[in-house]
C-alpha positions as CSV (number, residue, x, y, z in Angstrom):
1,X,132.4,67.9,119.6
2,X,133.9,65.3,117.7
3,X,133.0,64.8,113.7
4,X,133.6,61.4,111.6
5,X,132.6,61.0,107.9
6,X,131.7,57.7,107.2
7,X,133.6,55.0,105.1
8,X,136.3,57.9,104.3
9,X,138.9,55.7,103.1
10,X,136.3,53.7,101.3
11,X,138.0,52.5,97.9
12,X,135.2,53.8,95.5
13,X,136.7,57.2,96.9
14,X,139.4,58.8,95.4
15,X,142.0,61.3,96.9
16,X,140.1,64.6,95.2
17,X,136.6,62.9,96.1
18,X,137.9,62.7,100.0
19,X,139.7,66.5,100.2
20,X,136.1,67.7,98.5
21,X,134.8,66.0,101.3
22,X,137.3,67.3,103.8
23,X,136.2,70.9,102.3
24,X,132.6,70.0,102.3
25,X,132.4,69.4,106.0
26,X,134.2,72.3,107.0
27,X,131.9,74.8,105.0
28,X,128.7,72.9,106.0
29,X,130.1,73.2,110.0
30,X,131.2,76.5,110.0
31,X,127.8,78.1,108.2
32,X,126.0,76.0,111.4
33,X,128.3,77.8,114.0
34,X,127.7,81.1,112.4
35,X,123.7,80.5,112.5
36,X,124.0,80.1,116.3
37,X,122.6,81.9,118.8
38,X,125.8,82.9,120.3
39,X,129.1,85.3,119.3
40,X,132.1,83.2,118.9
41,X,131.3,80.1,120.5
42,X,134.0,78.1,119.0
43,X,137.3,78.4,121.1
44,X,139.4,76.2,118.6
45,X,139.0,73.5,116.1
46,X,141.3,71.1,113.9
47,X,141.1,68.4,111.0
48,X,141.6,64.8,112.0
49,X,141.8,63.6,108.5
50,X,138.8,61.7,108.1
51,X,136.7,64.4,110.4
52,X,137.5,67.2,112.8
53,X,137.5,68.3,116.2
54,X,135.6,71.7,117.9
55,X,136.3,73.0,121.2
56,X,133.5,75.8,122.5
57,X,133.4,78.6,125.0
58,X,132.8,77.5,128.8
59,X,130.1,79.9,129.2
60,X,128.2,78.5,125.8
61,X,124.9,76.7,127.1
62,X,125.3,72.8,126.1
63,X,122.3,72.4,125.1
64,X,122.4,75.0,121.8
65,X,125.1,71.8,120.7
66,X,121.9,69.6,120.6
67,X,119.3,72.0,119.7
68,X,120.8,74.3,117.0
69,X,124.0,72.8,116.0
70,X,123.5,69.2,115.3
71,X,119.8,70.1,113.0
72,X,121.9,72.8,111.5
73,X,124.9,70.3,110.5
74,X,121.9,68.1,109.4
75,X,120.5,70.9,107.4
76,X,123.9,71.2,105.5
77,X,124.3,67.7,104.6
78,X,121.0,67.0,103.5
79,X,121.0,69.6,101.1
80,X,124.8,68.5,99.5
81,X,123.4,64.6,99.7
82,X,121.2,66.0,97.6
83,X,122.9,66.2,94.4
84,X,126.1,64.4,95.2
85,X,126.9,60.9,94.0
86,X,127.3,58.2,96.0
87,X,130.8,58.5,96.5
88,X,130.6,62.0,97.5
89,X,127.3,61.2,99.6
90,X,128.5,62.3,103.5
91,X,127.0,60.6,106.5
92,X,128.4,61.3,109.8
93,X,129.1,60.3,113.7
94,X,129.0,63.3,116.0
95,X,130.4,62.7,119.9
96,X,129.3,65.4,122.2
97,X,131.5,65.7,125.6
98,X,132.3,67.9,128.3
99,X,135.5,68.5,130.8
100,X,138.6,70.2,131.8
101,X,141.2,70.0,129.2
102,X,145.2,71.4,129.6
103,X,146.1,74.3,127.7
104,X,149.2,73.9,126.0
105,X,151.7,76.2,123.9
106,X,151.2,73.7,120.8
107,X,147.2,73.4,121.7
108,X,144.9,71.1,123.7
109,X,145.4,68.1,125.9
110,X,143.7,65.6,128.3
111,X,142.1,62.6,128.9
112,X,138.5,64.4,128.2
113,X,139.1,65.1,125.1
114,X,141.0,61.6,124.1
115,X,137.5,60.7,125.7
116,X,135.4,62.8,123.4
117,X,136.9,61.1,120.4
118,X,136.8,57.4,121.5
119,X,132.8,57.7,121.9
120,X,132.1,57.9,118.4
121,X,136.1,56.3,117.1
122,X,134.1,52.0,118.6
123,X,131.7,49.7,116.5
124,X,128.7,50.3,117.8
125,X,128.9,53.8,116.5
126,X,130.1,52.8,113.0
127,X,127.2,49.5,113.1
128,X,124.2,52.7,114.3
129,X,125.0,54.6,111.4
130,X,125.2,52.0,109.1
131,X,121.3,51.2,110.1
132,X,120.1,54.6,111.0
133,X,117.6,56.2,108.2
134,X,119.4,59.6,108.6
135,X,123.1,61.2,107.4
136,X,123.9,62.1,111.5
137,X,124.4,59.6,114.1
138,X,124.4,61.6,117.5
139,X,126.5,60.1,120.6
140,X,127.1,61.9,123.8
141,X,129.2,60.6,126.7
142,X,127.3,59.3,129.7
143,X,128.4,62.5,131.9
144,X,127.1,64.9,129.7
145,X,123.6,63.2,129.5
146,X,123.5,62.8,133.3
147,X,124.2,66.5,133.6
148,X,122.6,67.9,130.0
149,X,120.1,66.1,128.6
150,X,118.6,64.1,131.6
151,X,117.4,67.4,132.9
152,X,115.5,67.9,130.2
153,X,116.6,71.0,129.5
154,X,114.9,73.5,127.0
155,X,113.6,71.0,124.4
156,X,115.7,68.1,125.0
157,X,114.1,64.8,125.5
158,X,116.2,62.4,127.5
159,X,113.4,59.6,126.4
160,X,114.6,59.6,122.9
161,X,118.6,58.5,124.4
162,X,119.1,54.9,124.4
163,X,122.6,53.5,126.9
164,X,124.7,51.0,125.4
165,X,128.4,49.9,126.6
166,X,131.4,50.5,124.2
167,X,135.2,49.1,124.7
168,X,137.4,50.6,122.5
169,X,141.5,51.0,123.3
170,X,141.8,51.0,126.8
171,X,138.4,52.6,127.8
172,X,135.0,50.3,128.4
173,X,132.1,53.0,129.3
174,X,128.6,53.7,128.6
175,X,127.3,56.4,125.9
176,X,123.8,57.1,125.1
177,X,122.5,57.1,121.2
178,X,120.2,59.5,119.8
179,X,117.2,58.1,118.6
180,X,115.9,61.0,117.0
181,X,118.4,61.4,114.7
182,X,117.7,57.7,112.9
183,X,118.8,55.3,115.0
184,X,116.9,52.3,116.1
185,X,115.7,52.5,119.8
186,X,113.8,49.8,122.1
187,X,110.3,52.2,121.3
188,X,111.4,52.8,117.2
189,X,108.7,52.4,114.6
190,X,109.0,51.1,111.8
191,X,107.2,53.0,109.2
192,X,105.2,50.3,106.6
193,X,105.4,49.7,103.2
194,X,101.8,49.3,102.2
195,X,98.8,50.6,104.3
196,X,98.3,49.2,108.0
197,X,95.9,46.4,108.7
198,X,93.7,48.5,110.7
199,X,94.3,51.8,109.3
200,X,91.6,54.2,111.2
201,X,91.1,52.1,114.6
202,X,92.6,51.4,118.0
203,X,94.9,53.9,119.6
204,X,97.3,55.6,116.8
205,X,101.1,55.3,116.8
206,X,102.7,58.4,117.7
207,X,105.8,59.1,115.6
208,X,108.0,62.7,115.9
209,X,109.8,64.8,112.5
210,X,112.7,62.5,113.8
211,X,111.3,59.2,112.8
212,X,110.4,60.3,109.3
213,X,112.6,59.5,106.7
214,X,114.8,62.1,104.3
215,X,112.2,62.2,101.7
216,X,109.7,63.7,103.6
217,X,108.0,67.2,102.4
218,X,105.7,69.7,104.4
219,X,103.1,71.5,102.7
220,X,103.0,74.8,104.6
221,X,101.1,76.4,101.8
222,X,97.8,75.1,102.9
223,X,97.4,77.6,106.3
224,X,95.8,80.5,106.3
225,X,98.9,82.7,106.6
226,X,100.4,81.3,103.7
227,X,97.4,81.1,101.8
228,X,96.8,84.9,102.0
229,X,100.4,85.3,100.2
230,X,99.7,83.3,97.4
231,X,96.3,85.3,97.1
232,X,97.9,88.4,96.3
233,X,99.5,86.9,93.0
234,X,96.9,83.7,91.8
235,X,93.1,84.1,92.1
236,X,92.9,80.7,94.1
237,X,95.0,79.2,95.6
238,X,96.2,75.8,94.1
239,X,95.8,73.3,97.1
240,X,95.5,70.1,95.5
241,X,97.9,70.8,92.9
242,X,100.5,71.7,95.7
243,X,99.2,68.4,98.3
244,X,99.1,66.3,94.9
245,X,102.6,67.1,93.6
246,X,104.2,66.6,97.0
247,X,103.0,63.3,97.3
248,X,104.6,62.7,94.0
249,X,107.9,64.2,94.7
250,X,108.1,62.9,98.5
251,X,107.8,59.5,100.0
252,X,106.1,61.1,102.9
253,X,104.2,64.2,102.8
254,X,103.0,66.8,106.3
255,X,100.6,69.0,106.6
256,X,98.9,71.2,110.0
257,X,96.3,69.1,111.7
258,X,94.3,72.5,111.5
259,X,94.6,73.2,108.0
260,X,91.3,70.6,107.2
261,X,89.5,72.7,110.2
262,X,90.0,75.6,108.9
263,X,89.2,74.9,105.2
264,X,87.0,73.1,103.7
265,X,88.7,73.1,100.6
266,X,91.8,71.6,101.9
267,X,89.0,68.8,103.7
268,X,87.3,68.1,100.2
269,X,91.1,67.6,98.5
270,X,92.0,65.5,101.6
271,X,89.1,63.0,101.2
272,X,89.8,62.3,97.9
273,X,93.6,60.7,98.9
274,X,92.3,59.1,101.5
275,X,94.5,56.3,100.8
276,X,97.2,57.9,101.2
277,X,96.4,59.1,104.4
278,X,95.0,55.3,105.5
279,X,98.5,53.9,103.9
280,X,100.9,56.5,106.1
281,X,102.2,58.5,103.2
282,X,100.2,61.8,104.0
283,X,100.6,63.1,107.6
284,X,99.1,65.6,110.2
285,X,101.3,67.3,112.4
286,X,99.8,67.5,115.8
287,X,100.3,69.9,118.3
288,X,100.5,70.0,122.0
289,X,98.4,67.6,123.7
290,X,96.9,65.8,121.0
291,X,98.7,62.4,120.3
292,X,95.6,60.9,120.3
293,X,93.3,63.6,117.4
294,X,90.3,61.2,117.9
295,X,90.1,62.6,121.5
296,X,92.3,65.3,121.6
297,X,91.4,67.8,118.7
298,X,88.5,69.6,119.6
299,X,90.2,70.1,123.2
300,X,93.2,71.7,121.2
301,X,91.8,74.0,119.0
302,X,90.1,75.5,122.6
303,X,93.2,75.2,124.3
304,X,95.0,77.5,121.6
305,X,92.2,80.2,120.9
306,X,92.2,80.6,124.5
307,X,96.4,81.0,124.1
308,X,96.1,83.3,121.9
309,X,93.5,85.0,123.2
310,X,96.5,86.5,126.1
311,X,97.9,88.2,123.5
312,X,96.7,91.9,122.4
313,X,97.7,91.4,118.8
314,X,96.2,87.9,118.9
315,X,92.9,88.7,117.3
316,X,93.5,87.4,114.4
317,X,94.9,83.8,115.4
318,X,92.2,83.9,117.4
319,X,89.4,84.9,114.5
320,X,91.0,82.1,112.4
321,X,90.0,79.2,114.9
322,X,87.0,80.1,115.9
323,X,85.4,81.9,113.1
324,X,84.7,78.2,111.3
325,X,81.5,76.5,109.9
326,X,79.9,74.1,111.9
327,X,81.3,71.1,110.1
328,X,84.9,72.3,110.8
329,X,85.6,69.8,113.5
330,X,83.9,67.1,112.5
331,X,85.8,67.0,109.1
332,X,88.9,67.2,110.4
333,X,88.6,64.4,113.1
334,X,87.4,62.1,110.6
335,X,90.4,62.9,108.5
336,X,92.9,62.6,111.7
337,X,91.1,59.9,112.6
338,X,91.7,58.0,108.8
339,X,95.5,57.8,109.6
340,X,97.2,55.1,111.8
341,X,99.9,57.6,113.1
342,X,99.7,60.6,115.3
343,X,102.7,63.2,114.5
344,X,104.4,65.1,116.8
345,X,106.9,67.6,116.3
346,X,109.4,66.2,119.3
347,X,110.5,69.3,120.1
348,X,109.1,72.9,121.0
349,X,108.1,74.4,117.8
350,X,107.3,77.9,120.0
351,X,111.1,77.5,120.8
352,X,112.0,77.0,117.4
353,X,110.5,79.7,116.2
354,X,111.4,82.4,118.5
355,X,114.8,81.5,118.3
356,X,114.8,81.7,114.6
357,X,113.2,85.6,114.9
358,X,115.2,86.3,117.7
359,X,118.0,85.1,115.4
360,X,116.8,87.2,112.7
361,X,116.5,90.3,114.3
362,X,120.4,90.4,114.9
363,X,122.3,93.2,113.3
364,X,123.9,92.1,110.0
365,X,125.6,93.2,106.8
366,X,123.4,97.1,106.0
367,X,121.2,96.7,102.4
368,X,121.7,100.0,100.2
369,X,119.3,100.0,97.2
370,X,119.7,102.6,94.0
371,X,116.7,102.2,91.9
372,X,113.2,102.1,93.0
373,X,112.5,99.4,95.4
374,X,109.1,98.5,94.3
375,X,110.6,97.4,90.6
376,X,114.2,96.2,92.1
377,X,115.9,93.3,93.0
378,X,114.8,93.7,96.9
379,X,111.7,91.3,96.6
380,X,114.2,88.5,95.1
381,X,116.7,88.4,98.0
382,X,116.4,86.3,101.3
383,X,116.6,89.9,103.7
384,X,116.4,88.8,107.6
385,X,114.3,91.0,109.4
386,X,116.6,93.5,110.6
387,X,117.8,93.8,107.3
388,X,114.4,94.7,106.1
389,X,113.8,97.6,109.1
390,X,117.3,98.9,108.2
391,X,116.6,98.7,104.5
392,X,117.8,101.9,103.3
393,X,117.2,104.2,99.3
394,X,120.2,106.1,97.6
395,X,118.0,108.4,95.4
396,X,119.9,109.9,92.5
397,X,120.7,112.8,93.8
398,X,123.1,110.5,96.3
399,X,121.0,111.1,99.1
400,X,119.9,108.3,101.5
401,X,116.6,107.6,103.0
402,X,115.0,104.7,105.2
403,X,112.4,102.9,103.9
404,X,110.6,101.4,106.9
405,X,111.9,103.1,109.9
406,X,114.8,105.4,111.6
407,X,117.2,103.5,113.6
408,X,115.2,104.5,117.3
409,X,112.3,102.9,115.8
410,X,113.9,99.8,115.1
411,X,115.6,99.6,118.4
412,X,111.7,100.2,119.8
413,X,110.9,97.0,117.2
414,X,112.9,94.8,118.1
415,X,112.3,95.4,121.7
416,X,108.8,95.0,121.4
417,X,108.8,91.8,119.0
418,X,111.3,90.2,121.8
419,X,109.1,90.8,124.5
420,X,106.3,89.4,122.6
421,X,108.8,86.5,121.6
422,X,108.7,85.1,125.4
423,X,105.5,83.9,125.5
424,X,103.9,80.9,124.1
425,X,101.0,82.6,122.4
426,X,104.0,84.1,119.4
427,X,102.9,83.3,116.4
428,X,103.4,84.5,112.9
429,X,100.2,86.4,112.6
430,X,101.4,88.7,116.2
431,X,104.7,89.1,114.7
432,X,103.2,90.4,111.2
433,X,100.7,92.8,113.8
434,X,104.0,94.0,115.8
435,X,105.6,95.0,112.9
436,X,102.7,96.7,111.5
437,X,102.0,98.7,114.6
438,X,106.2,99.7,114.9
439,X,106.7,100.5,111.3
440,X,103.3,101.9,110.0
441,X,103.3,99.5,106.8
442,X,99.9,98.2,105.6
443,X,99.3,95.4,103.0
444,X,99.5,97.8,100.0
445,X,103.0,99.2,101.1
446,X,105.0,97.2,98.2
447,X,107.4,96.3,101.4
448,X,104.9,94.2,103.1
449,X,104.7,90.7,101.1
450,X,108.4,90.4,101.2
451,X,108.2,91.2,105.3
452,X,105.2,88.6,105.0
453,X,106.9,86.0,103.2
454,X,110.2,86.5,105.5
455,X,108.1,85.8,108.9
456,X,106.6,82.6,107.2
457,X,110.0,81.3,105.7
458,X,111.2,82.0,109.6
459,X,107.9,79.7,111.2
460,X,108.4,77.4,108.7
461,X,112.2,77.0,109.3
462,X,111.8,76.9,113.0
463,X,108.6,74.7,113.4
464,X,109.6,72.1,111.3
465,X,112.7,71.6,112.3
466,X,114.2,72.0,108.9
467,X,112.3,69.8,107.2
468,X,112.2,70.5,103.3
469,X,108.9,72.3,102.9
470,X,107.1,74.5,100.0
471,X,107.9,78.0,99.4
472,X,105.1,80.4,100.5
473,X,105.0,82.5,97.1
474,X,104.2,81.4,93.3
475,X,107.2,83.6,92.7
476,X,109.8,81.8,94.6
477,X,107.9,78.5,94.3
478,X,108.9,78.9,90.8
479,X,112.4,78.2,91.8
480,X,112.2,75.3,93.9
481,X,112.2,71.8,92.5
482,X,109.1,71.1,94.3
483,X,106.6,73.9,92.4
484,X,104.2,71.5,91.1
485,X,104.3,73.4,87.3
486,X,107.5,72.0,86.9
487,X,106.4,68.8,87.4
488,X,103.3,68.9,84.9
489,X,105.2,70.5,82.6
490,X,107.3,67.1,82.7
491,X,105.1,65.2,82.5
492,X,103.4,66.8,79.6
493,X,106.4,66.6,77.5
494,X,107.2,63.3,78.1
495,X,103.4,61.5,77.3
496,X,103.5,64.2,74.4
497,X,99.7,65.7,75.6
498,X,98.7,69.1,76.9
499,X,98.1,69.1,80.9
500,X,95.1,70.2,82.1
501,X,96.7,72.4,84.6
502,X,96.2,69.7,87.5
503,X,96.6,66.1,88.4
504,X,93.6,64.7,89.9
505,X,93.7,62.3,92.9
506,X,93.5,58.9,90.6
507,X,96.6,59.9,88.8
508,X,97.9,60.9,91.3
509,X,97.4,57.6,93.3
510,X,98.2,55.6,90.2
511,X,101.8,56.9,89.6
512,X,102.7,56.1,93.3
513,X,102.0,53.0,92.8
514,X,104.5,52.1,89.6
515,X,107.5,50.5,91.0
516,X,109.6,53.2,88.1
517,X,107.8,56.2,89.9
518,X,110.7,56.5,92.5
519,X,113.1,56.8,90.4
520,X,111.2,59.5,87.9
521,X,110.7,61.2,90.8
522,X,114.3,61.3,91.9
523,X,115.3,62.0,87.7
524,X,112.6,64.7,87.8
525,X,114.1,66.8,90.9
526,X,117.9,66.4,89.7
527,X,116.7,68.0,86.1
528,X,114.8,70.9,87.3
529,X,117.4,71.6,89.9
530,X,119.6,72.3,86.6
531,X,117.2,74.1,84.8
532,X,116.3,76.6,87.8
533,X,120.0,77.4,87.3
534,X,119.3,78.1,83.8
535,X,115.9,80.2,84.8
536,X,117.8,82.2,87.2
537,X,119.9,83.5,84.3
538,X,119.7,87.2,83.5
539,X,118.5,87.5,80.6
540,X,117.7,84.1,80.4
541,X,119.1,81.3,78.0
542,X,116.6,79.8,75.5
543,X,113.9,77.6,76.9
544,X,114.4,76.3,80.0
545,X,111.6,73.3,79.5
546,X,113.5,71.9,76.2
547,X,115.3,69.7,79.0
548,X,112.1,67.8,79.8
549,X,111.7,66.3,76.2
550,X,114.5,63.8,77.1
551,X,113.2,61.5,79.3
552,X,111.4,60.4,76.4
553,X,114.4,58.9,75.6
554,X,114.0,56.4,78.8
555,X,112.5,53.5,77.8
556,X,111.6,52.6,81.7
557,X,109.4,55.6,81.7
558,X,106.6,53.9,79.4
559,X,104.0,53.1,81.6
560,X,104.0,56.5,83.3
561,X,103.9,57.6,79.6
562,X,100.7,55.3,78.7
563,X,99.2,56.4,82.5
564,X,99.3,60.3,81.7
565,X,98.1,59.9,78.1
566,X,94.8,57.8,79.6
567,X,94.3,60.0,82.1
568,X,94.7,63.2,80.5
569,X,92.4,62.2,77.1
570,X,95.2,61.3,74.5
571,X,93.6,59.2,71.9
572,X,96.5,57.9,70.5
């Protein structure tokens, strides 16, 4: 694998912006090896200046390069991109080869690996990533497609690979582009501006997590799994203000195709953005089989009651489908129907998310708590799975004891949740059910939100591809810059008025459409991602809301100012 950063020796770089960069790209590449499925895969590596160089195992399947590396390195660089500035923004080409290579005293050699580099070191790379809507431009040579990704092994898709000749030096072959990492394609569509012309009829477009751009958000709060979380701490939970603020946050926002189905709540907040589902800006992720929802949906839901139905600890997948009011279907098909695209993950989300528990499940650094578990720290830390079975208590005497289960009952755990793992019919709700049955734990054992919130973080992670999404808890919303009391807060301070604890389609709506909101929106994220810093503070330091009171300041910001204040009954 070969890595480039983008316009490195660009002169609105200086030298400590580049070795930043440098460092940047190592950390970013190395935490995306580690999260692998595999011990050790990388054989050697070195810095080229402006990029660097891996060389992996023999024995490593290809295809984990495609399928966990390359979203992984993504994943990285999306989040730095985040809060750099534009001169420490990194975009990347990534050349993916395959060959015999000489094993010299001083290192590497051969003509495959002078290869490897020239795929991604010719203009055509350079001119893709220039145009493509993501950070990663992915280029493989035209051997390792014919013998990798042609196949269409695991989850690749060989249809999203476009050929196109390059000469650079003294070599003129053929490499295939990725499509599905931004780069434009015979079949690419263009996502519109405004809404469609005939938003609602004729067959839909079908569009994968791949054509989206960066700015997209999922709304995984909405499902009944998640939604049984958020019970345990809120006495409802807030849908619209979660749909409503990602839509202001986001320049395109997903949610399940079954969420609508399964709630009429979610329906009756859905119908009254219709626009915004009619205009492309709110999406339904589709599953299997159901690119066209007008025809498909009904046929779907079926297809995965009966799935889960195969599964002895898939009654209550099974219960959530089918134990519906009449008017489920109906609701959501006209929903589905309202928006001119059908969304499609593009890749197995089954395999995603099995890999990610699978992943999970691996032995890893022991946990050791002192004080009482219920009232410590434990429920504030990201634990994997196995960290949580392996959890164990020093009690004050100095004596240790397990909290959830002796090391043979583990071992029986994770045997059981990996058989269960190799079968389609997985899902969060069976995982939850195996680890109740192997660990005893019931839902008022103070242990079992945190294992709860763990297995969605992990469906989420793997389903979506890593697609920014909502945390699953008020508690830890309260630290992401997407929790939508941040954002009324804001928005309180700065038209001077009391919120009313929501935002209401219409205001909603309204804001979207003021050509400043962008830009709020992009203000609003970068200040809370400070002040979270300030929140995580122990004890805390002063107010961490103070901050808002300065965008008052901004002139530009006016008209959302008059907008709040009308909608929110200022008088003056």
């Amino acid at each position: 694998m070969t890595i480039d950063i983008e316009g490195f020796g660009s002169a609105t770089r200086t030298d400590p912006i580049r070795a930043g960069l440098r460092g940047t790209l190592d950390g970013l590449v190395a935490a995306a090896v580690g999260r692998m499925m595999h011990d050790d895969p990388v054989v050697a590596e070195g810095d080229t200046g402006d990029g660097k160089w891996l060389l992996f195992r023999s024995d490593l399947p290809k295809t984990s390069l495609l399928q966990e590396l390359v979203p992984a390195i993504e994943t990285g660089i999306r989040h730095h991109n985040r809060a750099a500035s534009t001169a420490a923004t990194l975009r990347l080409r990534v050349g993916v080869h395959h060959g015999e290579l000489t094993v010299e005293p001083n290192g590497y050699s051969g003509e495959q690996l002078n290869h490897a580099f020239r795929i991604i070191d010719n203009d055509v790379a350079r001119q893709a990533l220039k145009t493509a809507r993501k950070d990663v431009v992915v280029v493989v040579s035209d051997d390792f497609f014919q013998k990798v990704v042609k196949p269409g092994y695991g989850s690749l898709d060989p249809e999203t690979y476009s050929p196109v000749r390059v000469s650079v030096k003294e070599t003129t072959t053929l490499v295939w582009l990725d499509s599905a990492h931004g780069l434009p394609a015979p079949t690419q569509i263009d996502l519109p501006v405004g809404p469609p012309a005939a938003a609602g009829t004729g067959e839909p477009k079908v569009l994968t997590l791949h054509d989206l751009p960066p700015a997209t958000l999922y709304v995984g709060i909405t499902d009944i799994h998640n939604a049984a979380l958020y019970r345990r701490r809120s006495p409802e939970v807030p849908i619209e203000q979660h749909i409503e603020a990602a839509l202001l946050l986001a320049d395109k926002v997903v949610i399940h195709c079954a969420d609508p189905y399964r709630s009429a709540q979610v329906a009756t907040t859905l119908s009254g953005l219709l626009p915004c589902i009619s205009g492309g800006d709110l999406l339904f992720l589709l599953g299997e089989n159901t690119s066209n929802p007008r025809a498909h949906f009904r046929g779907y839901i079926d297809f995965k009651i009966q799935q889960y139905g195969k599964s002895e600890l898939g009654q209550h997948d099974v219960a959530s489908l089918s134990q519906v009011d009449p008017n489920a279907s109906d609701r959501a098909e006209m929903l589905l129907a309202a928006s001119p695209y059908a969304l499609i993950r593009g890749f197995s989300g089954a395999d995603g998310f099995n890999r990610a528990v699978r992943r999970d499940l691996q032995p890893a650094e022991p946990i050791t708590i002192c004080e009482h578990f219920a009232a410590s720290v434990v429920s504030q830390l990201a634990l994997t799975l196995r960290q949580l079975l392996d959890l164990a208590y020093r009690g004050p005497d100095g004596t240790y004891s397990r909290l959830v289960a002796e090391p043979v009952a583990v071992g029986r755990i994770q045997a059981d949740i990996n058989q269960l793992a190799g079968h389609n019919s997985f899902s969060r709700q069976i995982l939850m059910a195996a680890i109740r049955r192997g660990t005893g734990i019931d839902e008022s054992d103070p242990l079992y939100e945190t294992f709860e919130e763990r297995v969605s973080l992990l469906h989420l992670a793997g389903t979506t591809g890593g697609l920014p999404h909502l945390e699953v808890t008020s508690r830890r919303d309260r630290l992401s810059v997407y929790y939508y009391g941040h954002l009324l807060e804001h928005l309180s301070q700065l038209s001077e008025v009391p919120h009313p604890n929501r935002f209401g389609a219409e205001l909603v709506m309204e804001l979207r459409s003021l050509p400043i909101w962008r830009f709020f929106a992009s203000h609003h994220i970068r200040l809370v991602s400070h002040l979270i810093q300030h929140m995580r503070e122990e004890p805390p330091t002063g107010d961490p809301t103070r901050g808002y009171a300065w965008s008052r300041r901004i002139p530009e910001f006016e008209p959302i100012r008059a907008i709040v204040r009308r909608w929110w009954g200022a008088t003056t």
